[in-house]
N, C-alpha and C positions, 0 to 999 in steps of 0.2 A: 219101580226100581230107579226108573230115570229122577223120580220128586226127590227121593231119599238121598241121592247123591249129591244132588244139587245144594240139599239143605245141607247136606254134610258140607260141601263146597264151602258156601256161605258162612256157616260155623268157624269152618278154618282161616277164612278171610276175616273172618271178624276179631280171632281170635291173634290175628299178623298185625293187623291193624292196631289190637289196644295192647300185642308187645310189645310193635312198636313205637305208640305213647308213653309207654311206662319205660323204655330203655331211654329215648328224649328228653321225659322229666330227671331222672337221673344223671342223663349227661347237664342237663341245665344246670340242677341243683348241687353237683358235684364244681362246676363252673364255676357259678357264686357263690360257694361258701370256703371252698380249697384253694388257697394259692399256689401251695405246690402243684397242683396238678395245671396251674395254669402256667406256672415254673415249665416244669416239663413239655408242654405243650411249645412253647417257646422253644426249650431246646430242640425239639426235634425240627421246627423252622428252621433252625441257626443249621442243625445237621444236614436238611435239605439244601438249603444255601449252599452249603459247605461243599457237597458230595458235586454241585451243579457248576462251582466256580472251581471245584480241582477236577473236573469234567471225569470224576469216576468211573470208573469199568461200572457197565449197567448192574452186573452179577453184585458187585459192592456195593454198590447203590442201593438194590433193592435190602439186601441184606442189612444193612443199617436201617434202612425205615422200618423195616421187620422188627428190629431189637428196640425202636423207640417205639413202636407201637406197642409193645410188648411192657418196656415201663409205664405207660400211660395203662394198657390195662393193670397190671399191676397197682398202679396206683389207686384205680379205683376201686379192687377190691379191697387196699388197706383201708380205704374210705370208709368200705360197709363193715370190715370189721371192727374198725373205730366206733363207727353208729351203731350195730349191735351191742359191746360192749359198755359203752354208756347206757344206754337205754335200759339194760338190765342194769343197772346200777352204778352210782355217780363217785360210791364208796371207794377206798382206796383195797384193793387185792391182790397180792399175788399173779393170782392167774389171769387177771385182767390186764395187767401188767405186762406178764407174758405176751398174750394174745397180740395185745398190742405192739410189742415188741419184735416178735417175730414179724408180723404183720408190715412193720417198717422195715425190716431186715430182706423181707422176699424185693421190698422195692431197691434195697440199696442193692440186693444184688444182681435183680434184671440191669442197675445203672451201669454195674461193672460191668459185665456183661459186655454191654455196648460201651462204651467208654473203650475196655482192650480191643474190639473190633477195629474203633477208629483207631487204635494206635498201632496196631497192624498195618492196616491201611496208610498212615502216614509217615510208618518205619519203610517200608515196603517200597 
């Protein structure tokens, strides 16, 4: 009983270890090939900046890193659905179109999102 666990143990550790490879190579690859996302990443530096030199209430603080971490993932899922979409086909469609479309839309709208937060915040 004790072996089978163990191995199970192992299995699972092996299996944290090469998600966590594979989420790495995607943040790389998303890295070097996106500028928007490197866009983004910047802004949310500029936002940290920002929240630390208007010496923010922690509660607003956190809450905006939350909303830019939120665009950045966002963004990287427009990423994969970008690469899906090509990769099924380079041809012009409709529904690829769409996909893509909305895809850029969920990012624009996490941006707002945070964007009315800080203006909250520096109405306020």
């Amino acid at each position: 009983m004790i072996r089978s666990v163990l191995r199970q143990t192992n299995k699972d550790i092996a299996r944290l270890v090469n998600t966590t490879r594979w989420s790495l190579c995607g943040l790389q690859v998303s890295w070097m090939e996106e500028k928007s996302l490197r866009q983004w990443v910047a802004a949310n530096v500029a936002s940290l900046a920002g929240c630390m030199l208007l010496g923010l209430d922690p509660i607003w603080t956190a809450l905006l890193v939350v909303l830019g971490g939120l665009v950045i993932i966002v963004e990287l899922l427009n990423t994969a659905i970008e690469a899906c979409v090509d990769y099924v086909s380079t041809d012009h469609h409709p529904l690829a179109k769409k996909a893509k479309d909305v895809a850029s839309a969920a990012v624009f709208s996490s941006a707002i999102l945070w964007v009315s937060v800080w203006v909250v915040v520096l109405v306020s």
